[in-house]
PADREN-924573 format. One line per 2 residues: number of its first residue (from 1); for each residue x, y, z of C-alpha. Coordinates in pm, 1 decimal. Layout:
BEGIN
NUM> X:Y:Z  ...
end
This chain:
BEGIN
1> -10682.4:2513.3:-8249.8  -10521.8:2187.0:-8334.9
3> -10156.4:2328.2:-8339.9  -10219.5:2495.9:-7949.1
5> -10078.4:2293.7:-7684.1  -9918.9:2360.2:-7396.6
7> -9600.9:2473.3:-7526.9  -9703.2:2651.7:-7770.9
9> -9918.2:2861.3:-7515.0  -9584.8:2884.8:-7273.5
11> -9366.3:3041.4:-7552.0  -9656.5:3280.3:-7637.1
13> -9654.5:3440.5:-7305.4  -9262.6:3406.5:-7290.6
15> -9253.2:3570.9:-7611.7  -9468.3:3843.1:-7529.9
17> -9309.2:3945.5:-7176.8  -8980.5:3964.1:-7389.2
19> -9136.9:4171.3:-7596.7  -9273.7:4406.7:-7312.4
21> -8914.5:4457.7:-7257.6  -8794.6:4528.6:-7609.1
23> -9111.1:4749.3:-7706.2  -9029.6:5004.0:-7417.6
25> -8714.6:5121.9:-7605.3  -8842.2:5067.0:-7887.7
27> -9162.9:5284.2:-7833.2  -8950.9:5596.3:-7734.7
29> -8789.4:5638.5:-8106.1  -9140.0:5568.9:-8284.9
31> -9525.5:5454.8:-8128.2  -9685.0:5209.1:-8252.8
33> -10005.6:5171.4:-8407.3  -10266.8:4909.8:-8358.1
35> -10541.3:4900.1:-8630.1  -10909.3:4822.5:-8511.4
37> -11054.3:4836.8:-8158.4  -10961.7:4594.5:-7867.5
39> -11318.3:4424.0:-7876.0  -11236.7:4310.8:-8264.0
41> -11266.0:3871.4:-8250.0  -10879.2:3814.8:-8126.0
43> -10829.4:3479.7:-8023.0  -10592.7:3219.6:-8049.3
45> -10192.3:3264.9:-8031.2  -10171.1:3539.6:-8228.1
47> -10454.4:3745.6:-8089.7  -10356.2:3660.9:-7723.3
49> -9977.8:3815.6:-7858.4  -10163.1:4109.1:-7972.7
51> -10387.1:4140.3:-7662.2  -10056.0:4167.0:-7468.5
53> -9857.1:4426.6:-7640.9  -10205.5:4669.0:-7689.6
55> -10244.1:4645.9:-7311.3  -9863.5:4673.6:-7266.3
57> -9891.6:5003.9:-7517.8  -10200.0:5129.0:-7240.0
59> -9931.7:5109.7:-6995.2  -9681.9:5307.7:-7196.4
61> -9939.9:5612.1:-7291.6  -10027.5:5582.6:-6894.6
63> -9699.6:5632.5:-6768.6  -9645.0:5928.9:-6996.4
65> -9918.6:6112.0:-6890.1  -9902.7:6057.0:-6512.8
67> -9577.5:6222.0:-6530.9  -9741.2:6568.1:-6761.2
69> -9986.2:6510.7:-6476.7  -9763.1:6591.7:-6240.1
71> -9586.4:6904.0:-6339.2  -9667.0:7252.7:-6144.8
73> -9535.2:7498.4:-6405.5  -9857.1:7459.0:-6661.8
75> -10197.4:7571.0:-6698.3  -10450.9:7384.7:-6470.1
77> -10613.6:7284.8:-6819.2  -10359.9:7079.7:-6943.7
79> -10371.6:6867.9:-6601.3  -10724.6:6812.4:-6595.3
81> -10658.8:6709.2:-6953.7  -10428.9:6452.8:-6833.6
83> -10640.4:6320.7:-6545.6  -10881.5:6286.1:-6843.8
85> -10653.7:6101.8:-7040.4  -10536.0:5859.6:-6724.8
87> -10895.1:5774.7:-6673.6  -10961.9:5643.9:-7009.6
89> -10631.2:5455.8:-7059.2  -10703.1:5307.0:-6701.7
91> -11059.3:5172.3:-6839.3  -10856.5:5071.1:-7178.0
93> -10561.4:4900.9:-6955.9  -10827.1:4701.9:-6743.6
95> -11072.6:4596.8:-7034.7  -10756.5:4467.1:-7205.0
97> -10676.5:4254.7:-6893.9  -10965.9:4134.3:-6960.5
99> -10928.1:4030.5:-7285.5  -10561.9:3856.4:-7223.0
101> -10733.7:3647.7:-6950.5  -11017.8:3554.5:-7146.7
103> -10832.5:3435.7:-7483.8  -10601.4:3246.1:-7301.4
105> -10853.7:3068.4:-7116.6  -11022.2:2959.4:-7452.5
107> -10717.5:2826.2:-7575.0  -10683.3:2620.6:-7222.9
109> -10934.6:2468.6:-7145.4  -10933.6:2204.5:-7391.7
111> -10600.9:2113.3:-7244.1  -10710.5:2127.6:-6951.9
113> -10829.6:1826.0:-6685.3  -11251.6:1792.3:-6626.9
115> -11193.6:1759.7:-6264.9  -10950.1:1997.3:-6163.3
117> -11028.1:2144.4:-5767.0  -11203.4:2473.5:-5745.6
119> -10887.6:2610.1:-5635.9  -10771.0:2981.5:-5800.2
121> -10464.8:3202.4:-5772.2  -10490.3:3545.8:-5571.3
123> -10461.4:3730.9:-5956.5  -10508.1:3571.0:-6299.1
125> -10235.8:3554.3:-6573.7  -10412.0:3891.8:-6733.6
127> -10276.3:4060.6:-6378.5  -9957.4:3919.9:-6360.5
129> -9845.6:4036.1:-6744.2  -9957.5:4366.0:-6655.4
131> -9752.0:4417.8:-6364.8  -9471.1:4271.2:-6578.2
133> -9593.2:4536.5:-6816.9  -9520.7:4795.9:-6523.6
135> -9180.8:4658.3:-6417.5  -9060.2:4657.5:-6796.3
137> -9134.4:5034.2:-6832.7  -8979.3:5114.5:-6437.0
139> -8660.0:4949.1:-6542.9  -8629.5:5156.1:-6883.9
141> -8684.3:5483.4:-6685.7  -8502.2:5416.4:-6387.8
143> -8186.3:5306.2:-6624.3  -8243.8:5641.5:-6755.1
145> -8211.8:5793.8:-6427.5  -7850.5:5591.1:-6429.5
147> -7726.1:5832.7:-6733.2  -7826.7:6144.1:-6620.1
149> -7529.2:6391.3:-6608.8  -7712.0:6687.3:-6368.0
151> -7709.9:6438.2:-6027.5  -7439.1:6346.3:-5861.5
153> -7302.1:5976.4:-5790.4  -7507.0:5868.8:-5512.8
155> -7844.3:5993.6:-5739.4  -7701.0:5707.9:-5968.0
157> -7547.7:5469.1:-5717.9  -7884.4:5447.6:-5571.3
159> -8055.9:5443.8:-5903.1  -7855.3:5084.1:-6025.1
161> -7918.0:4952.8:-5734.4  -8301.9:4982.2:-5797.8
163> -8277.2:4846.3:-6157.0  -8071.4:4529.7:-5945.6
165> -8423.0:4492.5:-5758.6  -8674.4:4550.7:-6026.5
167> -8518.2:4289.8:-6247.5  -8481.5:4063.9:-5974.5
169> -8863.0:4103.4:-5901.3  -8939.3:4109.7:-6291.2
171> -8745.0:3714.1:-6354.0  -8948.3:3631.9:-6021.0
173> -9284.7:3706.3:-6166.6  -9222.0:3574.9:-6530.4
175> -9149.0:3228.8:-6288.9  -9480.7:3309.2:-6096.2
177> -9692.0:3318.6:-6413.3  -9470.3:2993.8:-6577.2
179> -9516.1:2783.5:-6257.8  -9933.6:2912.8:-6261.8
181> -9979.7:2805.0:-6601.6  -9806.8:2410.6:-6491.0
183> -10061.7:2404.2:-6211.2  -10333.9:2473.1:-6461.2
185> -10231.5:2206.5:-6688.2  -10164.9:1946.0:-6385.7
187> -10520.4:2036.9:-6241.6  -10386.4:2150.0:-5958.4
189> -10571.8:2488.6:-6005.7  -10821.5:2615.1:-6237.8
191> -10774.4:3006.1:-6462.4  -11103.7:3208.8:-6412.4
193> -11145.8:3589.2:-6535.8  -11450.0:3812.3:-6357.3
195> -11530.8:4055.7:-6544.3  -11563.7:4385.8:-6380.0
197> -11845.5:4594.4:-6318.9  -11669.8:4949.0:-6341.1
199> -11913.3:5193.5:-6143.2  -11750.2:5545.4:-6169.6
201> -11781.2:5591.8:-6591.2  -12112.9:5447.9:-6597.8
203> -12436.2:5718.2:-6602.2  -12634.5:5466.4:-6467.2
205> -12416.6:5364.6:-6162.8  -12243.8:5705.6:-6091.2
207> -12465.0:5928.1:-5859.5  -12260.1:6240.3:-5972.4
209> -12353.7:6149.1:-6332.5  -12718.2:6041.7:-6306.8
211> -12783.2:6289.6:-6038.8  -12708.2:6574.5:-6248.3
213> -12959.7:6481.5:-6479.4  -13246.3:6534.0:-6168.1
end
């Protein structure tokens, strides 16, 4: 880890919200494909990069089928298949949170001070780059809703204005996560990741699961 320092672990995360952005159109014309599982050893700069855009891709497959999941003219099979479907790409998305905030804070704390404050943000970077994640995909879509030719003006009107906002709010939270990262390396604030304890897919935690089985 000799070549990671602080800039190098700024343009990472730069580079990988810019690629949210790009991926989102590029992802409609062709999906990608990521070769092993998640919990494979990635670490460093190019495993956090990778980290990013699988958790980013979650997102994309999520907002897909949350819209299926919402249609009223098909069988009530295919719907339960898609709440199916959200609920394992919402334990993916979340895991690979996980996984963002924990490389990154391997590569940090070296840099880091030895006596920084036990002082934390209200979400870790992990959090932030997934709502980034979100924004990227609601600006694609709602530009979308921009060239539709079945609405009428004020349908789009009302649309551009809300790609105005959501950019606005997107260049605000790339800042966020920029200005989080100086505090870490001023020791102003320390990066922590909790990892959590998911009750709901677990037989053991679940009553409806491990109550079936009395």
């Amino acid at each position: 880890m000799a070549d990671i320092n602080k800039e190098t672990i700024k343009e990472t995360i730069q580079d990988a919200i810019a690629h949210q952005t790009r991926s989102v159109l590029d992802w409609h014309f062709g999906e990608p494909v990521y070769e092993g599982d998640p919990a494979d050893d990635l670490a460093g700069v190019r495993g956090l990069r990778e980290l990013i855009a699988r958790q980013h891709w979650a997102n994309f497959q999520l907002w897909h089928v949350e819209d299926r999941a919402r249609r009223k003219d098909v069988d009530a099979k295919v719907i339960a298949d898609c709440k199916y479907a959200i609920d394992k790409l919402n334990q993916k998305r979340n895991d690979l949170i996980e996984r963002v905030d924990e490389c990154l804070i391997n590569m940090l704390e070296p840099l880091l001070p030895s006596d920084a404050p036990e002082r934390y943000n209200t979400e870790t970077v992990g959090a932030a780059l997934d709502r980034l994640s979100i924004q990227a995909l609601k600006i694609y879509h709602m530009k979308e809703q921009c060239s539709r030719k079945d609405v009428d003006e004020e349908h789009v009107r009302q649309c551009d204005d809300k790609v105005g906002v959501l950019k606005r709010q997107h260049h605000d939270l790339e800042r966020a996560i920029l200005e989080l990262l100086e505090e870490y390396f001023s020791g102003t604030k320390k990066p922590k990741v909790y990892f959590q304890f998911k009750m709901y897919n677990d037989p053991k935690l679940n009553p409806e699961l491990y109550g079936t089985k009395k």
